[in-house]
N, CA, C and O atoms as a DFTB+ gen file, in Angstrom:
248 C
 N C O
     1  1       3.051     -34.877      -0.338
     2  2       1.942     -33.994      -0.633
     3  2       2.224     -32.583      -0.113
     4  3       2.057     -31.654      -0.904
     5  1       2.718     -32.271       1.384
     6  2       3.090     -31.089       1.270
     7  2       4.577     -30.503       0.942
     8  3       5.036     -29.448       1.380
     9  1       5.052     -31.183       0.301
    10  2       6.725     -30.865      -0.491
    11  2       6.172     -30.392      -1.253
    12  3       6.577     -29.232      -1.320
    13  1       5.276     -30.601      -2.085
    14  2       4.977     -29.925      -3.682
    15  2       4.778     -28.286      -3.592
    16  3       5.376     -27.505      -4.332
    17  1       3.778     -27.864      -2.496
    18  2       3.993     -26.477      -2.381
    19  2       5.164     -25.693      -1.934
    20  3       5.309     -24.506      -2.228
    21  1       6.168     -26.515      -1.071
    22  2       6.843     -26.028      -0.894
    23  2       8.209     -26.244      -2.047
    24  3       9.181     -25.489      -2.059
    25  1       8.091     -27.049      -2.680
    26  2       8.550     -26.562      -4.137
    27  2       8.457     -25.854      -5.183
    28  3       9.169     -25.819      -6.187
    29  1       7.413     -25.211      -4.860
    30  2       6.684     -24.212      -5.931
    31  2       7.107     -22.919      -5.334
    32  3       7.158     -21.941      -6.080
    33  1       7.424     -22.793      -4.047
    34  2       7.838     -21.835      -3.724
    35  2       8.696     -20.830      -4.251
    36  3       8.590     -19.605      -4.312
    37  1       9.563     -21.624      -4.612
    38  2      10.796     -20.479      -5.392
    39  2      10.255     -19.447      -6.928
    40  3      10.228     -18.260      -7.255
    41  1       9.856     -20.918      -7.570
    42  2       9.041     -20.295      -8.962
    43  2       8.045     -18.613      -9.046
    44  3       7.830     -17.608      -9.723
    45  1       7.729     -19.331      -7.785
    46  2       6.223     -18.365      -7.516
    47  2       6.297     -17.348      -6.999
    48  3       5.421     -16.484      -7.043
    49  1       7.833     -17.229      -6.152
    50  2       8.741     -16.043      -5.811
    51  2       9.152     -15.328      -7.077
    52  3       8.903     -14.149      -7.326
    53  1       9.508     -15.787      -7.495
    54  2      10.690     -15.568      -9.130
    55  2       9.784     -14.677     -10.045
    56  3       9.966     -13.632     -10.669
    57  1       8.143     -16.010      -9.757
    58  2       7.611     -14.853     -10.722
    59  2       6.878     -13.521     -10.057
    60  3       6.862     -12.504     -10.750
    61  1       6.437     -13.497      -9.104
    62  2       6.462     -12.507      -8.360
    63  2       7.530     -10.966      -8.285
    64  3       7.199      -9.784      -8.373
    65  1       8.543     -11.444      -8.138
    66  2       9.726     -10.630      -8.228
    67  2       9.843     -10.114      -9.709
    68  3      10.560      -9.116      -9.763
    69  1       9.223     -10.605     -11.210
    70  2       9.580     -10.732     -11.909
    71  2       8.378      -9.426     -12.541
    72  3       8.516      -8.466     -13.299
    73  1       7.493      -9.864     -11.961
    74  2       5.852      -8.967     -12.189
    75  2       6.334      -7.541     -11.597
    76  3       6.014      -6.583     -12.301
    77  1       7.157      -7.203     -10.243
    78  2       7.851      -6.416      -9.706
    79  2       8.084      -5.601     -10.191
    80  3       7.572      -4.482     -10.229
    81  1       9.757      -6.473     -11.120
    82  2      10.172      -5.563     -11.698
    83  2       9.434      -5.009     -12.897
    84  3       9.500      -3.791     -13.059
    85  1       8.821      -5.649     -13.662
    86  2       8.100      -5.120     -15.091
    87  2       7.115      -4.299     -14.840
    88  3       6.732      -3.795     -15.896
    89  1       6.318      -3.802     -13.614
    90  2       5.498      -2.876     -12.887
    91  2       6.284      -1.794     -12.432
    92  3       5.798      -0.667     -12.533
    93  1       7.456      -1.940     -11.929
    94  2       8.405      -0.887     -11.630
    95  2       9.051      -0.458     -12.878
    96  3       9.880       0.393     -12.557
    97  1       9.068      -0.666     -14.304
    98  2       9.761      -0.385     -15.417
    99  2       8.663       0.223     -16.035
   100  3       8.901       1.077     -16.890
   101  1       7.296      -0.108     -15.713
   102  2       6.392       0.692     -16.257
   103  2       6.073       1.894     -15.803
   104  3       5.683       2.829     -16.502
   105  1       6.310       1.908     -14.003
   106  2       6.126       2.979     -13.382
   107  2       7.127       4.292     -14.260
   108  3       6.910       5.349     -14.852
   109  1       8.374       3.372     -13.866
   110  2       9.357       4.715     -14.032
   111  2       9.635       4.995     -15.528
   112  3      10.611       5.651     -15.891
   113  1       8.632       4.408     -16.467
   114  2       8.803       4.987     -17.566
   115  2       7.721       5.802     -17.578
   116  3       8.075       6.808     -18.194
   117  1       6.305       5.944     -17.142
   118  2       5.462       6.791     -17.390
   119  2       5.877       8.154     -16.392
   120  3       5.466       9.308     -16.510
   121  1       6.679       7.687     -15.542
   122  2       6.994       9.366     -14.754
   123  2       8.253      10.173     -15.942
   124  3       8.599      11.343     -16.103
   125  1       8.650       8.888     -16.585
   126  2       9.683       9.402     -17.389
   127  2       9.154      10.318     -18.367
   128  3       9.613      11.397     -18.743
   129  1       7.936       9.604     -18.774
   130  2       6.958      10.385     -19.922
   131  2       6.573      11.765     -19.207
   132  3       6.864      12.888     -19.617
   133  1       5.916      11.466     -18.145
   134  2       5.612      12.888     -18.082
   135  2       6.477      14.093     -17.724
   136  3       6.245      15.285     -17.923
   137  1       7.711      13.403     -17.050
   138  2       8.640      14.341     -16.683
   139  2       9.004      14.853     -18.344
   140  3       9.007      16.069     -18.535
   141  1       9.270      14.046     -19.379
   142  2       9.507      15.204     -20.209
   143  2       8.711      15.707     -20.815
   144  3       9.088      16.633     -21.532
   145  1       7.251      15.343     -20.817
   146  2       6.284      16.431     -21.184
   147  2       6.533      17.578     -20.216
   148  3       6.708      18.668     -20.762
   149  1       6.574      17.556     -19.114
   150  2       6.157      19.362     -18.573
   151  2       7.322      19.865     -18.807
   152  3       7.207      21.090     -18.799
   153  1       8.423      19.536     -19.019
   154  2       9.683      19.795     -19.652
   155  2       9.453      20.387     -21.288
   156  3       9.981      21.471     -21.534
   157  1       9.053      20.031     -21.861
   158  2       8.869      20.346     -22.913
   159  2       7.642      21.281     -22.819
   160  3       7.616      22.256     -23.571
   161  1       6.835      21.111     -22.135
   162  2       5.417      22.102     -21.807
   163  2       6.493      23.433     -21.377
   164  3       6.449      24.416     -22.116
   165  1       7.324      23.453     -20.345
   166  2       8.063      24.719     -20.103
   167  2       8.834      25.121     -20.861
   168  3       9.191      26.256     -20.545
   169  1       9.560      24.547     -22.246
   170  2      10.416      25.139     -22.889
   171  2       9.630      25.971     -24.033
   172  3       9.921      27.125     -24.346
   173  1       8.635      25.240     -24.584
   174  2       7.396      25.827     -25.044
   175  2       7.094      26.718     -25.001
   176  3       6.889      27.416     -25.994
   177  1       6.832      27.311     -23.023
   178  2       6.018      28.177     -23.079
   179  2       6.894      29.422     -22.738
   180  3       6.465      30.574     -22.819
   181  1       8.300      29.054     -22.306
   182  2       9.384      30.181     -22.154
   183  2       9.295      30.445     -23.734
   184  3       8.883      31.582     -23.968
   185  1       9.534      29.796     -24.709
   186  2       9.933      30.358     -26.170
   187  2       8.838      31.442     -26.209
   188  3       9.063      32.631     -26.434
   189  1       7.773      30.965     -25.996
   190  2       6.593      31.720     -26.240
   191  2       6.548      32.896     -25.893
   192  3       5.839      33.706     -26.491
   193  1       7.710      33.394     -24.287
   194  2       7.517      34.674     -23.791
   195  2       8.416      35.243     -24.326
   196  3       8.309      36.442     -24.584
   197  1       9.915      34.300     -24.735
   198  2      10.827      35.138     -25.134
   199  2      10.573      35.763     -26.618
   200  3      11.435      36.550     -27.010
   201  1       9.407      35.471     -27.533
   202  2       9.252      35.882     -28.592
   203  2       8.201      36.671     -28.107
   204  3       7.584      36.817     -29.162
   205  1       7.756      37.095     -27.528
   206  2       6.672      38.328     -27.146
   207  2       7.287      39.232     -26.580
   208  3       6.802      40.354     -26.728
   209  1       8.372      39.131     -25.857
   210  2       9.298      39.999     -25.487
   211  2      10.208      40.684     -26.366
   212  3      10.654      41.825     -26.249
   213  1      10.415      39.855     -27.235
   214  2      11.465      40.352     -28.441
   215  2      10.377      41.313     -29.173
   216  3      10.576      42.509     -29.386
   217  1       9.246      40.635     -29.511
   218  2       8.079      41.498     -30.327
   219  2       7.390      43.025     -29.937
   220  3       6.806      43.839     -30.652
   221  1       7.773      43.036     -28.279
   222  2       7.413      44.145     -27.566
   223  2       9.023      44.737     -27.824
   224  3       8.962      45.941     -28.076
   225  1      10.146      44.326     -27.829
   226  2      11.148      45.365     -27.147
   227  2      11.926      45.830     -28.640
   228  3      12.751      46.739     -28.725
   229  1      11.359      44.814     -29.987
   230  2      11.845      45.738     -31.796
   231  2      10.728      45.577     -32.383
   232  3      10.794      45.401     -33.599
   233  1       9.525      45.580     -31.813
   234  2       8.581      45.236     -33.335
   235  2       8.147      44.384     -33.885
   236  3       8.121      43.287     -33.327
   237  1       7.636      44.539     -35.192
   238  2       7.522      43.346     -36.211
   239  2       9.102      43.291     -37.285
   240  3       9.262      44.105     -38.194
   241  1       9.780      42.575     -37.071
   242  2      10.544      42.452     -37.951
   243  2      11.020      41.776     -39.344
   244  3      12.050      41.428     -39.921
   245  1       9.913      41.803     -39.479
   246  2       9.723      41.019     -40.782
   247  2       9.755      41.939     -41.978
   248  3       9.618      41.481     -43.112
């Protein structure tokens, strides 16, 4: 009677460890997400100055 829990032990580790990792793959994909949103939020908003800069330093060139 008490062998059985301690046979369950490993499983219940395993799945534990297992919940772990798939919580840690979720983590580091949503930092992944946002790391390249503000990445992309900054390339964005540099284009944005370097074409206001160009627009201030020739005009309209169209």
């Amino acid at each position: 009677m008490l062998l059985l829990p301690i046979l369950q032990l490993p499983s219940t580790l395993f799945c534990l460890a297992t919940l772990e990792i798939i919580g840690m793959s979720i983590y580091l994909e949503l930092l992944h997400l946002i790391w390249l949103s503000l990445l992309f939020d900054f390339f964005s908003e540099t284009s944005q100055h370097i074409k206001s800069l160009n627009f201030l330093m020739h005009g309209n060139d169209n």
